[in-house]
N, C-alpha and C positions, 0 to 999 in steps of 0.2 A: 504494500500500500504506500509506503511514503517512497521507492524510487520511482511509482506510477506521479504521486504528489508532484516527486522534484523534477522529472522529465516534464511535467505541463507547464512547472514554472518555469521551469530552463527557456522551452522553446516562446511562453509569452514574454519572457527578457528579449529574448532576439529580437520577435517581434518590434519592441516596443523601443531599441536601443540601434537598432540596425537603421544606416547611412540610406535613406528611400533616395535619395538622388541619383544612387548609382546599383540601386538593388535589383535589376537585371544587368545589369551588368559586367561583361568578364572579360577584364584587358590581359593584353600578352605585352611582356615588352620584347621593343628586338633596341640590345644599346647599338650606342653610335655618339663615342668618345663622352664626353661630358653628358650629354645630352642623349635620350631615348625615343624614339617610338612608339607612342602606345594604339595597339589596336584593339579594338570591343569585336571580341567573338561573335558577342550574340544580335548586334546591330551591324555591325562592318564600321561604325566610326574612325577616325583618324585623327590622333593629336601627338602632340610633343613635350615633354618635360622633363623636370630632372630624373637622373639616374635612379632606379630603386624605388621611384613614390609615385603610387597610381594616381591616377586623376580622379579628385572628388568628386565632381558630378558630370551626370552622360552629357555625350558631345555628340548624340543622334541627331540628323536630318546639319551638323553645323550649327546646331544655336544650343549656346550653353547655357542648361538649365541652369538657376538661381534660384 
């Protein structure tokens, strides 16, 4: 009973804590030197930034959410 308890909380945390700007979405980097790549798997978007840190929010259709 209580790991059935803590799995519902768990998965309402995600829920409720989880970044929605970018929650379909799943970048790949490819680097290139200082500077990376990043593409969205599941949209095809294309952007650029630093090394290592994904892009906060989706850059679908070129207009970044806010």
């Amino acid at each position: 009973m209580h790991i059935l308890l803590g799995l519902i909380l768990a998965f309402v945390l995600i829920a409720v804590f989880a970044n929605r700007r970018t929650r379909s979405c799943r970048w790949r980097e490819f680097p290139q030197g200082d500077v990376s790549r990043w593409r969205c798997i599941q949209c095809g978007a294309e952007t650029t930034g630093p090394k290592g840190r994904k892009p906060e929010s989706c850059h679908r259709d070129g207009i970044l959410d806010d």
